[in-house]
Backbone and ligand atoms as CSV (ligand in chain L), in Angstrom:
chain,resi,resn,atom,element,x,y,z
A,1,UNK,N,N,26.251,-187.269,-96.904
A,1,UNK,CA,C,25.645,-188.063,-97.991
A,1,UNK,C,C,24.453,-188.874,-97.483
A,2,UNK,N,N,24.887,-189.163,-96.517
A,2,UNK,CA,C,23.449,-190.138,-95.859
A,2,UNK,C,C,21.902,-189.347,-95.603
A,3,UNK,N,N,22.398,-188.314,-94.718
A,3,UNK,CA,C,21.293,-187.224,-94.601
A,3,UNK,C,C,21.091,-187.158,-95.511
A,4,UNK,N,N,21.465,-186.826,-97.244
A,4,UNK,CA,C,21.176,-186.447,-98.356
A,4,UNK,C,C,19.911,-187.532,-99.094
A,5,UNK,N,N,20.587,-188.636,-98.704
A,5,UNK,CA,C,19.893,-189.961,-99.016
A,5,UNK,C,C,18.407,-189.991,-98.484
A,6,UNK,N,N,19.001,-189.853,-97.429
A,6,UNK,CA,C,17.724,-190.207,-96.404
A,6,UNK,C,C,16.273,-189.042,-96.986
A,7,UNK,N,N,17.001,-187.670,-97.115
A,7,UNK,CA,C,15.803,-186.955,-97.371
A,7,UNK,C,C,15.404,-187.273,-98.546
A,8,UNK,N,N,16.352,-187.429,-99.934
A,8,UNK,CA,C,15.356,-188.026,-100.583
A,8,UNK,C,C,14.414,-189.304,-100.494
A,9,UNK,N,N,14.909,-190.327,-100.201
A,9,UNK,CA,C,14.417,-191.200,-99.700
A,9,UNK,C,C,12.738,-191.382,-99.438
A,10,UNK,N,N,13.026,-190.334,-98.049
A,10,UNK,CA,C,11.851,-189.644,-97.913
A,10,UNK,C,C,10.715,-189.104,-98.443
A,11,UNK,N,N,11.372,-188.045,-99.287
A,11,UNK,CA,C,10.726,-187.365,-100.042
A,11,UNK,C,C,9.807,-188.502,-101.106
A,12,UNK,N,N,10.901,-189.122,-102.022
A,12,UNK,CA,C,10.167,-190.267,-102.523
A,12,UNK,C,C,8.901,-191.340,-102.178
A,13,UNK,N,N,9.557,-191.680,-100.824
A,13,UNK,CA,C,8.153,-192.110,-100.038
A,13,UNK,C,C,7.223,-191.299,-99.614
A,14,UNK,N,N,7.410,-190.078,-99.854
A,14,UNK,CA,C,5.935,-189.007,-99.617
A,14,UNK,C,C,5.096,-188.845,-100.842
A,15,UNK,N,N,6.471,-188.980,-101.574
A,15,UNK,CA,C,5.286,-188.839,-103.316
A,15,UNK,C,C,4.891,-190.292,-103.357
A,16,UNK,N,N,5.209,-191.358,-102.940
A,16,UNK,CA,C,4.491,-192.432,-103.747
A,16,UNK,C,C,3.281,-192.396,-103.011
A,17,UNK,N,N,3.381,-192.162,-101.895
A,17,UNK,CA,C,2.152,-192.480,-100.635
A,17,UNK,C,C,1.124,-191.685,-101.275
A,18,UNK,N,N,1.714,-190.279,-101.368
A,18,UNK,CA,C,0.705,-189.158,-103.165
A,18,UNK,C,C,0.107,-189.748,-103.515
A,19,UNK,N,N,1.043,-190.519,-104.456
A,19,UNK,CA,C,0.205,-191.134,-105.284
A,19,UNK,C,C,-0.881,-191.819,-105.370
A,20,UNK,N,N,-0.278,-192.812,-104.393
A,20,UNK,CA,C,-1.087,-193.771,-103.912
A,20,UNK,C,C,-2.154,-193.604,-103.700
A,21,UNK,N,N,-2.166,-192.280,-102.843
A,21,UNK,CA,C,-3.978,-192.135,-102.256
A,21,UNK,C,C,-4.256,-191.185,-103.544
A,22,UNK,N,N,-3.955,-190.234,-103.979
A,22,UNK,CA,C,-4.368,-189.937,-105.314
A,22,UNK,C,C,-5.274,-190.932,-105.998
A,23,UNK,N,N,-4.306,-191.999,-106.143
A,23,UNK,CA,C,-4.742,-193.032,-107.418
A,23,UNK,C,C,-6.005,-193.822,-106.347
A,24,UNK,N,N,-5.310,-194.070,-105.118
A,24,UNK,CA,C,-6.924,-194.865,-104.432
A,24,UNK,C,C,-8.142,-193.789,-104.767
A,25,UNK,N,N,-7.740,-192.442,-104.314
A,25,UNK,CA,C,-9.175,-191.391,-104.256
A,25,UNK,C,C,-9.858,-191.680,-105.540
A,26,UNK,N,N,-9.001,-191.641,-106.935
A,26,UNK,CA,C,-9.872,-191.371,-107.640
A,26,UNK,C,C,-10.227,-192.828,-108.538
A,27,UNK,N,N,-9.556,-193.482,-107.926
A,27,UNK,CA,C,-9.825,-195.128,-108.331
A,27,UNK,C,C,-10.482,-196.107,-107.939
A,28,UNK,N,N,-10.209,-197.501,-107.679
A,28,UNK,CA,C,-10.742,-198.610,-106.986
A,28,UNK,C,C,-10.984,-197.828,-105.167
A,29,UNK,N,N,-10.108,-197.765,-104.789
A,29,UNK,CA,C,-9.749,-197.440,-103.225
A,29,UNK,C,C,-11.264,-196.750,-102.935
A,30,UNK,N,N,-11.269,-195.539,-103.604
A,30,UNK,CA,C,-12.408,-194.608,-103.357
A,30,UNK,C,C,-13.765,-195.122,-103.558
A,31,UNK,N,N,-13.790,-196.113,-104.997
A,31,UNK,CA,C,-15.254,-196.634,-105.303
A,31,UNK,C,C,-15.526,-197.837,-104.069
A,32,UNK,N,N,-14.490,-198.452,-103.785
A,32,UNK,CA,C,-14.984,-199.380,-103.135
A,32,UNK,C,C,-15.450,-199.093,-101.757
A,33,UNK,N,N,-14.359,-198.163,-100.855
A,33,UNK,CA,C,-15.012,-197.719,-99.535
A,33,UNK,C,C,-16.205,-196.655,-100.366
A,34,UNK,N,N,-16.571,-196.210,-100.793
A,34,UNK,CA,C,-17.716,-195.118,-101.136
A,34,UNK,C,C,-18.738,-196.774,-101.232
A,35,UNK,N,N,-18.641,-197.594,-102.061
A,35,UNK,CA,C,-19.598,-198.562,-102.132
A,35,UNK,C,C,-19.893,-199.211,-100.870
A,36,UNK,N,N,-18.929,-199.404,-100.070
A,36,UNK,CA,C,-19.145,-200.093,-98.877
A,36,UNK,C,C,-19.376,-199.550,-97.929
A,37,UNK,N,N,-19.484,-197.927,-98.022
A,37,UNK,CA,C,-20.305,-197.285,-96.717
A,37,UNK,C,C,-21.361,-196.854,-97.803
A,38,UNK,N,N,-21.421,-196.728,-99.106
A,38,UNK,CA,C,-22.970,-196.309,-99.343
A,38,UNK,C,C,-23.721,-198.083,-99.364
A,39,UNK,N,N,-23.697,-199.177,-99.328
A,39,UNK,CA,C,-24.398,-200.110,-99.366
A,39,UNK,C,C,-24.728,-200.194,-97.587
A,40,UNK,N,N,-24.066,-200.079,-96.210
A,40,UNK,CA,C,-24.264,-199.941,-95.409
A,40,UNK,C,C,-25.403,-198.826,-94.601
A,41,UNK,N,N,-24.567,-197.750,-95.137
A,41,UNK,CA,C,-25.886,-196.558,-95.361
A,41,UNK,C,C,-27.276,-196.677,-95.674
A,42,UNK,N,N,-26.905,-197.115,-97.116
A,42,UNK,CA,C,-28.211,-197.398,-97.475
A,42,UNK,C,C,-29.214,-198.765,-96.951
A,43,UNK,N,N,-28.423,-199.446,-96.416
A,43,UNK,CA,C,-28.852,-200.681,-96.145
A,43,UNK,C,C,-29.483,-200.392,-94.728
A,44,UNK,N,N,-28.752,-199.192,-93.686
A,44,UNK,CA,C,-29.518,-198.824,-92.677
A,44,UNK,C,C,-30.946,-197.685,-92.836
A,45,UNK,N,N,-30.441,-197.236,-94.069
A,45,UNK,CA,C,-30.989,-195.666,-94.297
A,45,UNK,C,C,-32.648,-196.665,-94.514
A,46,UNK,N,N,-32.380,-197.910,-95.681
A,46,UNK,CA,C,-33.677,-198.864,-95.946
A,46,UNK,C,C,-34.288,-199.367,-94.664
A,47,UNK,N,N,-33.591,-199.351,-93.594
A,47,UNK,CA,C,-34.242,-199.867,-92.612
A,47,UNK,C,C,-35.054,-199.220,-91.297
A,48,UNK,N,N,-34.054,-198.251,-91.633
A,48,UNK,CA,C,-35.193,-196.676,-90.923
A,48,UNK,C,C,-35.873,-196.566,-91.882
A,49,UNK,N,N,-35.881,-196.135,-93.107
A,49,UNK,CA,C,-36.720,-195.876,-93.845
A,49,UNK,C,C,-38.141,-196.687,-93.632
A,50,UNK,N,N,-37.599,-198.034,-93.717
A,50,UNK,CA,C,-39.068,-198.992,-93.590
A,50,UNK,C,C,-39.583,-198.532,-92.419
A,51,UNK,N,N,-39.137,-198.598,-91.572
A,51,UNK,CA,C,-39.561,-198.235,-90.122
A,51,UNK,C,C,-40.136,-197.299,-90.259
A,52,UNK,N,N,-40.004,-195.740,-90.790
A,52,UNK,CA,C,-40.366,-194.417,-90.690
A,52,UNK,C,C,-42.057,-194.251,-91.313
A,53,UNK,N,N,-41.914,-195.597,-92.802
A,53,UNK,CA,C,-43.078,-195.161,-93.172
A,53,UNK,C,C,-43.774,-196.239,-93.068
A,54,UNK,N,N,-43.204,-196.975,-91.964
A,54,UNK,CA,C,-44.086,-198.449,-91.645
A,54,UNK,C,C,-45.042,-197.260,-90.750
A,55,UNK,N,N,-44.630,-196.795,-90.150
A,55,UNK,CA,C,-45.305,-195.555,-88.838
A,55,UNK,C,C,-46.443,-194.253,-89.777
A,56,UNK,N,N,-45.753,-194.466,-90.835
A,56,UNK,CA,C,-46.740,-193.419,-91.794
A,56,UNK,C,C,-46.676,-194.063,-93.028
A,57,UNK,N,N,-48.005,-194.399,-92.747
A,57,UNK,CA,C,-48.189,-195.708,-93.964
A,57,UNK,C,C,-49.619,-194.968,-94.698
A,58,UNK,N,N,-49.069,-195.024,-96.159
A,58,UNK,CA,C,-49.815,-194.719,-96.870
A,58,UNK,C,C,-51.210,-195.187,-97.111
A,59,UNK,N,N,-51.917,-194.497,-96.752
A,59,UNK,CA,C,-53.642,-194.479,-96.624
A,59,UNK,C,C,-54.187,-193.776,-97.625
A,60,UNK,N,N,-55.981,-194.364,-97.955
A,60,UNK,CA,C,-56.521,-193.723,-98.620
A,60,UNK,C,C,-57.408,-194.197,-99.271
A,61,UNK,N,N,-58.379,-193.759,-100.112
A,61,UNK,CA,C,-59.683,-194.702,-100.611
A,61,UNK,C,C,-59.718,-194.079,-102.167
A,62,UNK,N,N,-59.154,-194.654,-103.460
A,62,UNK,CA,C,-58.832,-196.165,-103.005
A,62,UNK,C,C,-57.489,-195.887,-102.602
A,63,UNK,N,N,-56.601,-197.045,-102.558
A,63,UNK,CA,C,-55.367,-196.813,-102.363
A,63,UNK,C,C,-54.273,-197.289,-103.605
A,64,UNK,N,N,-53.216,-196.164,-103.498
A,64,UNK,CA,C,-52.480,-196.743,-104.573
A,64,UNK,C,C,-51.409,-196.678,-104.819
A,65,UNK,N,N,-50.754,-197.861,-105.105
A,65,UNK,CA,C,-49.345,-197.647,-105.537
A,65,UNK,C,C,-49.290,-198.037,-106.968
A,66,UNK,N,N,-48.263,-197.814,-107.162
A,66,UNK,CA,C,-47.053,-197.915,-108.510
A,66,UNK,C,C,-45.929,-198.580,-108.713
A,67,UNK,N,N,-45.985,-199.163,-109.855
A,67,UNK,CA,C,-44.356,-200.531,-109.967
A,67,UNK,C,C,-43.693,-199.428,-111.457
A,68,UNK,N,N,-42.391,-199.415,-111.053
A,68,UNK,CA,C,-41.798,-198.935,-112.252
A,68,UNK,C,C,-40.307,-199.891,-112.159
A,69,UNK,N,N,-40.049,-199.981,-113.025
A,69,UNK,CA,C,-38.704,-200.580,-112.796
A,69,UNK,C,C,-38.578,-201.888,-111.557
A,70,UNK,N,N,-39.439,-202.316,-111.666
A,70,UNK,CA,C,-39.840,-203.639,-110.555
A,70,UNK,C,C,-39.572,-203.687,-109.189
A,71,UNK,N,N,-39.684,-202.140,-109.189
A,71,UNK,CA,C,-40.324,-201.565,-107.489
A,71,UNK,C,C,-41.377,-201.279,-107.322
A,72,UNK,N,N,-42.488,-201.361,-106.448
A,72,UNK,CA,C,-43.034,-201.138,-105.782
A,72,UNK,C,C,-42.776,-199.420,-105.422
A,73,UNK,N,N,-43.330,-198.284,-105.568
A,73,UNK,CA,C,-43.332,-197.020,-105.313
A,73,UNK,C,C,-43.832,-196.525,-103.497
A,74,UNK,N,N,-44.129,-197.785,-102.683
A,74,UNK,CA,C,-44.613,-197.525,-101.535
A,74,UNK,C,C,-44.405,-199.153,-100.948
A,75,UNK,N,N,-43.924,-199.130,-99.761
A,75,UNK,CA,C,-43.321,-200.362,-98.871
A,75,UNK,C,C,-44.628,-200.079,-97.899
A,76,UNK,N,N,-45.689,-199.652,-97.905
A,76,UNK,CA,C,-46.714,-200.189,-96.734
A,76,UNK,C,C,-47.875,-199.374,-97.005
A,77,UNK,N,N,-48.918,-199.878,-96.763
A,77,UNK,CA,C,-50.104,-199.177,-97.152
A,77,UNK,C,C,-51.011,-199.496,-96.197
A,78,UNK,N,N,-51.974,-198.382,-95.472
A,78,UNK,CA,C,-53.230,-198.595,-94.549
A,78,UNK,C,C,-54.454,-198.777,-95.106
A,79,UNK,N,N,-55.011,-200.323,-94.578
A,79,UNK,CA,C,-56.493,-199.643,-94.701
A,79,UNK,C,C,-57.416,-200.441,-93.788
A,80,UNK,N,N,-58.930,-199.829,-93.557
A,80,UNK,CA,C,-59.684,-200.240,-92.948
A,80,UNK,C,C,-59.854,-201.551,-92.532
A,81,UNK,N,N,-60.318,-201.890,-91.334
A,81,UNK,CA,C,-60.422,-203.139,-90.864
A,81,UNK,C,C,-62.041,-203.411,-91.430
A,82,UNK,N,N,-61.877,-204.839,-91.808
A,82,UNK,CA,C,-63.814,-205.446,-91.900
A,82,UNK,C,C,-64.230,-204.727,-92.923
A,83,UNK,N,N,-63.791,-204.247,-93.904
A,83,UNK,CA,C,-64.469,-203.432,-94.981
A,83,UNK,C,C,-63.361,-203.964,-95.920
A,84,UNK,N,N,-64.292,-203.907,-97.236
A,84,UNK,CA,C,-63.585,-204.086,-98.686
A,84,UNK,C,C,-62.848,-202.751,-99.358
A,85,UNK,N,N,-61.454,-202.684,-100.037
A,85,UNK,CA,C,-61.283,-201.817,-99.959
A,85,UNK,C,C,-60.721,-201.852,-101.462
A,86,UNK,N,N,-60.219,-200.927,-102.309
A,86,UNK,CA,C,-59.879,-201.146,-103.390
A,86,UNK,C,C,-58.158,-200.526,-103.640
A,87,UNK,N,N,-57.872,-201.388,-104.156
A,87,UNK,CA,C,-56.313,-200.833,-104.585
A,87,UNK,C,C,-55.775,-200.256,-105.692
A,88,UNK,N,N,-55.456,-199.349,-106.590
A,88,UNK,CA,C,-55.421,-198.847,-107.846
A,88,UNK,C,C,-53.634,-199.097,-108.201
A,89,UNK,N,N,-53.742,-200.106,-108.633
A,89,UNK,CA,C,-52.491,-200.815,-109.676
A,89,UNK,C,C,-51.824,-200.124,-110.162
A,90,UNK,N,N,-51.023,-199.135,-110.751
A,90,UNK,CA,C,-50.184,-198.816,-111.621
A,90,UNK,C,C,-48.917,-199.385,-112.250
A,91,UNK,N,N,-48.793,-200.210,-112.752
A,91,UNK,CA,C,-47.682,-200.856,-113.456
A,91,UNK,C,C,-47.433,-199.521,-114.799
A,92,UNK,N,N,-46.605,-199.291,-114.183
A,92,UNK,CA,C,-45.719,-198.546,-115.260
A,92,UNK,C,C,-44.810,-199.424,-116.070
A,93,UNK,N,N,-44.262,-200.819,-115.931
A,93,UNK,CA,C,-43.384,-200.809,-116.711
A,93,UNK,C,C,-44.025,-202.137,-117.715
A,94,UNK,N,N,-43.289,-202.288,-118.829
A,94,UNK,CA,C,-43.554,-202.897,-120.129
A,94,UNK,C,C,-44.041,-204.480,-120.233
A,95,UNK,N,N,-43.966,-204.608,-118.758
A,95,UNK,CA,C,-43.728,-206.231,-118.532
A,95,UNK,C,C,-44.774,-206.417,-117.310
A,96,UNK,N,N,-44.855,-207.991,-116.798
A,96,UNK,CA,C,-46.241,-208.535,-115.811
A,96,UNK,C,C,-45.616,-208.014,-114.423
A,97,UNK,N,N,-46.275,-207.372,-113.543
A,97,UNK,CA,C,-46.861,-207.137,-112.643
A,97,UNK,C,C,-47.471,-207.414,-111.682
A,98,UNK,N,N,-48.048,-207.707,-110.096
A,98,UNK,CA,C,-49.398,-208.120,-109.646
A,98,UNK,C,C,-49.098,-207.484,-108.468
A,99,UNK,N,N,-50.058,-207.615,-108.010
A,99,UNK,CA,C,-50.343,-206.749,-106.371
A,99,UNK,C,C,-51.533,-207.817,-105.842
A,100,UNK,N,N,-50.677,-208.678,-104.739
A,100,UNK,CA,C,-51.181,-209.731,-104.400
A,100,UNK,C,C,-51.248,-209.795,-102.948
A,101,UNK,N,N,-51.937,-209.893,-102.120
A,101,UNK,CA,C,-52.074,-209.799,-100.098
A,101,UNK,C,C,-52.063,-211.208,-100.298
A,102,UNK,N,N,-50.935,-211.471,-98.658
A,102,UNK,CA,C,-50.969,-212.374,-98.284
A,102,UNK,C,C,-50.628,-212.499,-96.401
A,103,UNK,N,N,-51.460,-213.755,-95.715
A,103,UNK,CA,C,-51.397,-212.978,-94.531
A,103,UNK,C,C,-49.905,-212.836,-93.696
A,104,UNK,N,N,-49.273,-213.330,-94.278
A,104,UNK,CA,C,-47.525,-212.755,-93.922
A,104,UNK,C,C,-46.590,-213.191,-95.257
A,105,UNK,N,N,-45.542,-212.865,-95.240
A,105,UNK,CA,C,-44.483,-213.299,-96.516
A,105,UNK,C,C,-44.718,-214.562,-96.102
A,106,UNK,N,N,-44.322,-215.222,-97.528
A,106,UNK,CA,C,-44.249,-216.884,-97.507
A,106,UNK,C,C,-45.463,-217.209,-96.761
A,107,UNK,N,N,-46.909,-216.958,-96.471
A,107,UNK,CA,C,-47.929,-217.247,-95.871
A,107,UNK,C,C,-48.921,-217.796,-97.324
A,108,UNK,N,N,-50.116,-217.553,-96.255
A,108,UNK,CA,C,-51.403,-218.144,-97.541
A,108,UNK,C,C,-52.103,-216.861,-98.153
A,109,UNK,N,N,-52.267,-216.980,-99.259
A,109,UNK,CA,C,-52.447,-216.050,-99.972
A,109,UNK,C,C,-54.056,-215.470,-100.020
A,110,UNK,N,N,-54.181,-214.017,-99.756
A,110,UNK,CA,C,-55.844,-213.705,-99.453
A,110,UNK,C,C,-56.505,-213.091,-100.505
A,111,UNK,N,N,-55.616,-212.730,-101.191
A,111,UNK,CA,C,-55.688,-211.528,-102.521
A,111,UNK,C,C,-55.175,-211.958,-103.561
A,112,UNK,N,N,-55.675,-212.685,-104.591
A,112,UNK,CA,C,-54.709,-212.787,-105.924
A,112,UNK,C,C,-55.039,-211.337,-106.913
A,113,UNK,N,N,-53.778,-210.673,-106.821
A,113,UNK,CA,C,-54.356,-209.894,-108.344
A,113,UNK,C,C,-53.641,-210.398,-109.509
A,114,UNK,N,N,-54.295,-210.075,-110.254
A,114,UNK,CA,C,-54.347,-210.115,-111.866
A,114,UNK,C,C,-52.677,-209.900,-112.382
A,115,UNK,N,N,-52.196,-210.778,-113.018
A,115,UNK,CA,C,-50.771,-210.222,-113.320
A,115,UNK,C,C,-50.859,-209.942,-114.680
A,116,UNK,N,N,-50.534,-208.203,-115.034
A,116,UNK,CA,C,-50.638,-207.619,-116.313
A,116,UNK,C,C,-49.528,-206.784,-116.544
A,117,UNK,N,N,-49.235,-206.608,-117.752
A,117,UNK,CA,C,-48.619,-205.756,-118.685
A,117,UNK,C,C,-48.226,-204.359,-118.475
A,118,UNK,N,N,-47.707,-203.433,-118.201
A,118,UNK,CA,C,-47.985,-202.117,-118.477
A,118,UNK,C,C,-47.529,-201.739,-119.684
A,119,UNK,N,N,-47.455,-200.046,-119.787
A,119,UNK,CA,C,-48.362,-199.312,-118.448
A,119,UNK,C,C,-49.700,-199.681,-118.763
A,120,UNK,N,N,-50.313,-199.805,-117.421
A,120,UNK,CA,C,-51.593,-199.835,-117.202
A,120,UNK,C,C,-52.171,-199.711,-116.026
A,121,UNK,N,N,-53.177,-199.433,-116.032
A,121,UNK,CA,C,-53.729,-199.042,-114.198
A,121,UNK,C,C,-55.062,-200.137,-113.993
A,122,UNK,N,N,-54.952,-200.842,-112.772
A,122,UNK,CA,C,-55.548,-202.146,-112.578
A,122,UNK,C,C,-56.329,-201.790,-111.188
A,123,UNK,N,N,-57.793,-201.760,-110.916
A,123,UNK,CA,C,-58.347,-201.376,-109.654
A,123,UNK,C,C,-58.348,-202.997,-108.720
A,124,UNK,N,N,-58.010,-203.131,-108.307
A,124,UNK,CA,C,-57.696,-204.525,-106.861
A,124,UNK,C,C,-58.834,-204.212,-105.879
A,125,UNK,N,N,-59.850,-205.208,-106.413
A,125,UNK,CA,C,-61.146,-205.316,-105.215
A,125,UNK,C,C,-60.703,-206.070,-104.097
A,126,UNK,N,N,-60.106,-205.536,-103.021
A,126,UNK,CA,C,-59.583,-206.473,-101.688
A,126,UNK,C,C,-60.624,-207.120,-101.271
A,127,UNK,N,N,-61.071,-208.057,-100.905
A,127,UNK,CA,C,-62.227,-208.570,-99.618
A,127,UNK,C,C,-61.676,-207.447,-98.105
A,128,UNK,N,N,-62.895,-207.739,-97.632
A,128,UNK,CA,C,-62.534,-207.281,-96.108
A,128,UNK,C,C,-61.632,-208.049,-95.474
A,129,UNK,N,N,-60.636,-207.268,-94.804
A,129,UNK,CA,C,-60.106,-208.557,-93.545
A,129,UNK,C,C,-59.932,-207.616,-92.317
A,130,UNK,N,N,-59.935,-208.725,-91.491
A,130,UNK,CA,C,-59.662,-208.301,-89.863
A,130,UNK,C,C,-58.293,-207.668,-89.616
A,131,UNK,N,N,-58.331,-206.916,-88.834
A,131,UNK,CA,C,-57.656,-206.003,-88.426
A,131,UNK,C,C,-56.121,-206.527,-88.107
A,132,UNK,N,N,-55.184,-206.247,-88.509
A,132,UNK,CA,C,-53.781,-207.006,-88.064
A,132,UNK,C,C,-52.732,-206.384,-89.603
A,133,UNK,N,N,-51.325,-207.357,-89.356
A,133,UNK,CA,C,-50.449,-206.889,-90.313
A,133,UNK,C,C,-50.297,-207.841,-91.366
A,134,UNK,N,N,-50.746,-207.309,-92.511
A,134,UNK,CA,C,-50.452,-208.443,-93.970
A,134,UNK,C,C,-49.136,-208.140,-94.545
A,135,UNK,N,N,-49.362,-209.092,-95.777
A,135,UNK,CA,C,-47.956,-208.749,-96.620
A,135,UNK,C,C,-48.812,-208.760,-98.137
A,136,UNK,N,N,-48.382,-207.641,-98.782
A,136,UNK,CA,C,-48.285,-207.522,-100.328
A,136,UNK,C,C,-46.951,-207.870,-101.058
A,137,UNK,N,N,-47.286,-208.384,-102.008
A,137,UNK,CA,C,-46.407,-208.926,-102.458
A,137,UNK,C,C,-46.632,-208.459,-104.580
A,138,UNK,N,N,-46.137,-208.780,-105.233
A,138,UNK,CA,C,-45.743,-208.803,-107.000
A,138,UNK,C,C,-45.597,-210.869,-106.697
A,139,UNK,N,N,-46.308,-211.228,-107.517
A,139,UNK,CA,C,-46.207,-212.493,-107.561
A,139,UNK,C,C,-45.274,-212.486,-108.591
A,140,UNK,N,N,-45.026,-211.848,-109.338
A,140,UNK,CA,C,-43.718,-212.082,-110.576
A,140,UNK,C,C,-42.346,-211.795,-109.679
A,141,UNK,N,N,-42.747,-210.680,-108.875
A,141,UNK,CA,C,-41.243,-210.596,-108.428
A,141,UNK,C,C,-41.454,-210.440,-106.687
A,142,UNK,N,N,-41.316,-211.397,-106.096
A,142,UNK,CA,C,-42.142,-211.404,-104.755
A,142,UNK,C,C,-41.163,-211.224,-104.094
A,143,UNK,N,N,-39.844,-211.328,-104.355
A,143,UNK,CA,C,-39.000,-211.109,-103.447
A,143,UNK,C,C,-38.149,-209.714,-103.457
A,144,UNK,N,N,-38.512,-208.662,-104.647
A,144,UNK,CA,C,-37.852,-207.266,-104.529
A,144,UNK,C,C,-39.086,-206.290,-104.756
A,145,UNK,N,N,-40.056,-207.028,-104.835
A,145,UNK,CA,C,-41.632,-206.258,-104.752
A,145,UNK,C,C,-42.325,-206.655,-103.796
A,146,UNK,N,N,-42.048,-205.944,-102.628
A,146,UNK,CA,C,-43.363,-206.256,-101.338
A,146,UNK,C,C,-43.195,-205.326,-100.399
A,147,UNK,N,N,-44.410,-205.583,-99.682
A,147,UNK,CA,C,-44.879,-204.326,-98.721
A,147,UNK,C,C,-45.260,-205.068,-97.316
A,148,UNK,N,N,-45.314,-203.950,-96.611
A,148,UNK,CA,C,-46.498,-204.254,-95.448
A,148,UNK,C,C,-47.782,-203.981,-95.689
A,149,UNK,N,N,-49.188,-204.636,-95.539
A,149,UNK,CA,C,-50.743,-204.261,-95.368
A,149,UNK,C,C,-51.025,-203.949,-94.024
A,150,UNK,N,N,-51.314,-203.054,-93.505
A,150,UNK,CA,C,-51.493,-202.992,-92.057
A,150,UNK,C,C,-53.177,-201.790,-92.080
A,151,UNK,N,N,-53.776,-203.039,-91.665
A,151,UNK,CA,C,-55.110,-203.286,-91.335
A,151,UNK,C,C,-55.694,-202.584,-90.042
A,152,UNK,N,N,-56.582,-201.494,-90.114
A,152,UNK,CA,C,-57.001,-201.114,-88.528
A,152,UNK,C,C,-58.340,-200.618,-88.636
L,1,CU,CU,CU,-43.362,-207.531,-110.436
């Protein structure tokens, strides 16, 4: 009788444990480790990432990015040292915008652009500056809209 016990017993504790991860896989259990290695992931994947295209940084005359959804479409952009250069705005989305240089985050500001509406496309007459690393920034949303300027 005991052996009898015992295997069910057993058995019972094999199905609940089933269950259990069953119900974790397709429940809380699963979303939350899936959230907490995809926010890690991604949180490293963002940081190579910056890195990757801090190294291949979007160049070009003029130069341009795009805000949709109150991103920024490019985290770093090249351009000439000592020459004026122009930036082509794209605000895609329904609401204000700006694409503003400054000579580091939280620094003094070298570039005010225009904060507008989209969609609309806005050309950004930069002044020249000396050669080194700036910061662009969205003056509406300066803290989930910004870039690197890197000057050469
Ligand atoms: Cu913005």
């Amino acid at each position: 009788m005991e052996g009898i016990n015992m295997k069910s017993m057993v058995r019972v504790a094999i199905l609940g444990v089933t269950l259990l991860l069953m119900a974790g896989c397709g429940r809380m259990g699963d979303v939350q480790s899936q959230s907490k290695e995809g926010d890690s992931s991604a949180a490293s994947q963002a940081h190579s990432g910056g890195k990757g295209s801090a190294s291949s940084c979007e160049a070009g005359e003029p130069l341009e990015i795009s805000a949709a959804e109150t991103a920024f479409d490019k985290e770093c952009l090249a351009a000439p040292a000592d020459k004026a250069f122009k930036v082509t705005f794209n605000n895609k989305d329904s609401f204000g915008h700006s694409f503003a240089v400054y000579d580091k985050e939280g620094g003094e500001q070298l570039f005010r652009g225009e904060i507008f509406r989209g969609p609309k496309e806005l050309v950004n007459d930069i002044p020249a500056l000396p050669a080194g690393s700036y910061h662009f920034q969205c003056d509406v949303h300066p803290f989930v809209m910004q870039g690197a300027l890197k000057v050469s």
